[in-house]
N, CA and C atoms as a LAMMPS dump frame, in Angstrom:
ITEM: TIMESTEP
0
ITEM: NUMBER OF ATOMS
201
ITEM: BOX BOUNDS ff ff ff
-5.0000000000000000e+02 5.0000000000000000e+02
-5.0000000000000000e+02 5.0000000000000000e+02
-5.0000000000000000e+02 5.0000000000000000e+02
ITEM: ATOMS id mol type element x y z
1 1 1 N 11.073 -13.278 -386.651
2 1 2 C 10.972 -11.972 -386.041
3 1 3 C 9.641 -11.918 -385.293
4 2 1 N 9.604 -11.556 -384.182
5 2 2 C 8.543 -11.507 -383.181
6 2 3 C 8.023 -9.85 -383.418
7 3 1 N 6.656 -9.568 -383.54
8 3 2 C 6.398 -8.041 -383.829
9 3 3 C 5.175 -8.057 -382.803
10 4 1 N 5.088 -7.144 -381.828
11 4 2 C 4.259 -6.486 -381.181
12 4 3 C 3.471 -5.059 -381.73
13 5 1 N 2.114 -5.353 -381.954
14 5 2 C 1.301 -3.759 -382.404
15 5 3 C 0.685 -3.181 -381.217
16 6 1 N 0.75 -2.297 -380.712
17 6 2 C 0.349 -1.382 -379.987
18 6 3 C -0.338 -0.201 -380.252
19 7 1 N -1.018 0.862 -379.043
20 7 2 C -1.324 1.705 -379.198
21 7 3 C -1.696 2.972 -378.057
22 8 1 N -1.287 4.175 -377.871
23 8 2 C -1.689 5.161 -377.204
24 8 3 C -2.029 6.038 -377.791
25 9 1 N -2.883 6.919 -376.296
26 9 2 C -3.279 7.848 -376.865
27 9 3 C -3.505 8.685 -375.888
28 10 1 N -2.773 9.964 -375.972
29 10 2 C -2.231 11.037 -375.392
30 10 3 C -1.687 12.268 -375.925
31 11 1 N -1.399 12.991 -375.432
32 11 2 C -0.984 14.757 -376.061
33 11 3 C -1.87 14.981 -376.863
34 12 1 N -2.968 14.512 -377.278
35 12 2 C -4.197 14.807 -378.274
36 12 3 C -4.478 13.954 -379.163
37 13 1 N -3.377 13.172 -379.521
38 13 2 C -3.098 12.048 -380.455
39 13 3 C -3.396 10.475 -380.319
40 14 1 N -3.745 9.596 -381.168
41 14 2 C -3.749 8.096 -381.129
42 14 3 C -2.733 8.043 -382.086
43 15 1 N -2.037 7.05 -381.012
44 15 2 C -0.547 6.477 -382.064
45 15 3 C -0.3 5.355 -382.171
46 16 1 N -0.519 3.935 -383.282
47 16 2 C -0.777 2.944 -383.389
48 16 3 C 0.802 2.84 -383.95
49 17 1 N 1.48 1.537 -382.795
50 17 2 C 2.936 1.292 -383.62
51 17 3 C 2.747 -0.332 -383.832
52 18 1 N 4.12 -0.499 -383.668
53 18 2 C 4.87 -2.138 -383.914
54 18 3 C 6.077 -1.924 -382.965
55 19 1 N 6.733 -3.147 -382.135
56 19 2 C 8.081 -3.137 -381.486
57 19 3 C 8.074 -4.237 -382.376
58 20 1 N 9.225 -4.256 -382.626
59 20 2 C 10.521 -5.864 -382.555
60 20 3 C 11.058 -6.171 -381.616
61 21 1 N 10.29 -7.087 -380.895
62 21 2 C 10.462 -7.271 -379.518
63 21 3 C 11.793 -8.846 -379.249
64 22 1 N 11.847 -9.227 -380.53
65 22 2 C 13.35 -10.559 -380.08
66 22 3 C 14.486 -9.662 -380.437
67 23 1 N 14.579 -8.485 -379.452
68 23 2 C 15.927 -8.114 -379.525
69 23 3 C 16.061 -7.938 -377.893
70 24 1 N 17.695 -7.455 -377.752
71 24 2 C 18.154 -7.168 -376.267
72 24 3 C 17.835 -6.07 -376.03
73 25 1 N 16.799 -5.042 -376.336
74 25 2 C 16.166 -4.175 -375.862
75 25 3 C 14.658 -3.708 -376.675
76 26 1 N 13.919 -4.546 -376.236
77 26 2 C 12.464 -4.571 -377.168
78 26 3 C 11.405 -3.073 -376.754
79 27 1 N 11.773 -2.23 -376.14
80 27 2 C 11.199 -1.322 -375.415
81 27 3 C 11.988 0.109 -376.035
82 28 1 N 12.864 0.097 -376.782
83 28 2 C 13.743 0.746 -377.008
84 28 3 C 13.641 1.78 -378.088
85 29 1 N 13.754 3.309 -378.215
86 29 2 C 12.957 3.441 -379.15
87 29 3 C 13.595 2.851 -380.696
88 30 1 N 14.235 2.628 -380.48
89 30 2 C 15.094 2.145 -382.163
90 30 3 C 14.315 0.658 -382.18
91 31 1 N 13.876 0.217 -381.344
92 31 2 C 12.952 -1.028 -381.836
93 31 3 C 11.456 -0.857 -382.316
94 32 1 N 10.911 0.42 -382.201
95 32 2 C 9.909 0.9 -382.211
96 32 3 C 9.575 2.411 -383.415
97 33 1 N 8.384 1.265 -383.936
98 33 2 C 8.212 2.281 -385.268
99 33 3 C 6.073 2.561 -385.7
100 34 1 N 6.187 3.726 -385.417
101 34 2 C 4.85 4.371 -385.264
102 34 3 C 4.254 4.572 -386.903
103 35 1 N 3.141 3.665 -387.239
104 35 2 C 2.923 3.906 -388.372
105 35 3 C 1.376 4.608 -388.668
106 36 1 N 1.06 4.818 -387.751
107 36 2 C -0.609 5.054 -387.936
108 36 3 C -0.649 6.443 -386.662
109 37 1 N -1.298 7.486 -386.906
110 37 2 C -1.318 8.607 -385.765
111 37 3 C -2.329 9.35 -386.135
112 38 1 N -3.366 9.53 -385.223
113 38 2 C -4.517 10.773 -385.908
114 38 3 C -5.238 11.391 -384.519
115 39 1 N -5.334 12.703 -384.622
116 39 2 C -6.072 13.578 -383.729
117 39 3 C -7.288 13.217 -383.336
118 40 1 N -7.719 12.384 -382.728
119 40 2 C -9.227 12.041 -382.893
120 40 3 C -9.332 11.416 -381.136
121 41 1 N -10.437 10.927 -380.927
122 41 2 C -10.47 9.757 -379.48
123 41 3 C -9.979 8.428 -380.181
124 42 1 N -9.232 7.631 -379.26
125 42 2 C -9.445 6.346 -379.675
126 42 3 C -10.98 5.229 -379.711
127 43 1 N -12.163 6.261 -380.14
128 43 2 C -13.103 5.323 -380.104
129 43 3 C -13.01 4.041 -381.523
130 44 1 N -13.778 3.073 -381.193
131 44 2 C -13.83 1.843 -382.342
132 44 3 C -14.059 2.567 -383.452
133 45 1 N -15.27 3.611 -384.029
134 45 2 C -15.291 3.774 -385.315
135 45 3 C -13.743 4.786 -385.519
136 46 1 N -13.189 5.299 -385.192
137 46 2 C -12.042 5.922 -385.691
138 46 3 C -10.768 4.988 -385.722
139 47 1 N -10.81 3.938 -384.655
140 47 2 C -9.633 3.125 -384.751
141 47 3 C -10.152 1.698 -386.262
142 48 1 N -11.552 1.824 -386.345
143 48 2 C -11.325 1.444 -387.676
144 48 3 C -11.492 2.089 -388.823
145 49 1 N -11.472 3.459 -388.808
146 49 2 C -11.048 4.067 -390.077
147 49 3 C -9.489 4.278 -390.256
148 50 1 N -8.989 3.797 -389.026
149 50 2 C -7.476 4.278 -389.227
150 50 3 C -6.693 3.295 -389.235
151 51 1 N -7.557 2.399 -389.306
152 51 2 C -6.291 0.805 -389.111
153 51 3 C -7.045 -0.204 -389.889
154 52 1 N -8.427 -0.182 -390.453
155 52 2 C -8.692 -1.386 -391.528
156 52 3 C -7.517 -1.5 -392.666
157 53 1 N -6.974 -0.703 -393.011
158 53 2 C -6.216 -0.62 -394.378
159 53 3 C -5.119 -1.766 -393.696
160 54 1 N -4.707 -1.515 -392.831
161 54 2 C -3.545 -2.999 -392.308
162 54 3 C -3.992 -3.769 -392.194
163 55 1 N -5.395 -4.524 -392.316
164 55 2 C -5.859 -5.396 -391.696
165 55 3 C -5.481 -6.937 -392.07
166 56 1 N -5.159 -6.806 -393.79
167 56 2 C -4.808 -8.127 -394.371
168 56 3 C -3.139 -7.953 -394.368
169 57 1 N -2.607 -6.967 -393.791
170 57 2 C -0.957 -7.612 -393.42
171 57 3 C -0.881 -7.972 -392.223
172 58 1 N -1.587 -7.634 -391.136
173 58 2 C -1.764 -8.119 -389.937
174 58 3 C -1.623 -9.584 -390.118
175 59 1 N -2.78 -9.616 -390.542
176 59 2 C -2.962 -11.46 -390.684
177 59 3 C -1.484 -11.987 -392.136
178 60 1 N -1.272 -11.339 -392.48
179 60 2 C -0.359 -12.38 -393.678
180 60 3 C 0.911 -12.571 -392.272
181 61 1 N 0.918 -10.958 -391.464
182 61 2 C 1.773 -11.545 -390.909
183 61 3 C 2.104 -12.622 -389.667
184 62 1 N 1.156 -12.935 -389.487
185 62 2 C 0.375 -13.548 -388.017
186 62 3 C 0.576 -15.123 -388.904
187 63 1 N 0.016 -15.42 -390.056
188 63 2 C 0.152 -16.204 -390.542
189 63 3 C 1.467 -17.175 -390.905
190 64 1 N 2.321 -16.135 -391.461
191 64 2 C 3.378 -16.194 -391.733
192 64 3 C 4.262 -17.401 -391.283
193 65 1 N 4.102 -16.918 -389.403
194 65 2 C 5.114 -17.671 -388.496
195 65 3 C 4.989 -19.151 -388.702
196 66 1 N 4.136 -19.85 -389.48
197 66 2 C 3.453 -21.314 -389.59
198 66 3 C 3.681 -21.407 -390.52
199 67 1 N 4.414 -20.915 -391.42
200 67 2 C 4.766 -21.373 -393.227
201 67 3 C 6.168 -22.126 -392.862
């Protein structure tokens, strides 16, 4: 499974997702799932209070693809 993490930030919000992008529509919202969202700027200290906690599945999953 191929996973893309992303992020915007707009309508007031930062919204940090994931696509599953090895499908026939990787853009789609049913491929796309928003797990992280907070009212703030996207500056560095807020995008790492809001996303260190993923930081070691990131990598297990990054890792993964090489097992």
């Amino acid at each position: 499974m191929w996973i893309k993490l992303g992020g915007d930030k707009g309508g007031g919000a930062f919204k940090m997702n994931f696509q599953i992008v090895n499908t026939s529509c990787p853009n789609s919202i049913y491929s796309t799932c928003v797990f992280a969202c907070f009212e703030a700027q996207d500056t560095i200290a807020n995008l790492h209070i809001a996303l260190d906690r993923f930081k070691e599945e990131v990598v297990t999953l990054a890792v993964s693809q090489w097992k």
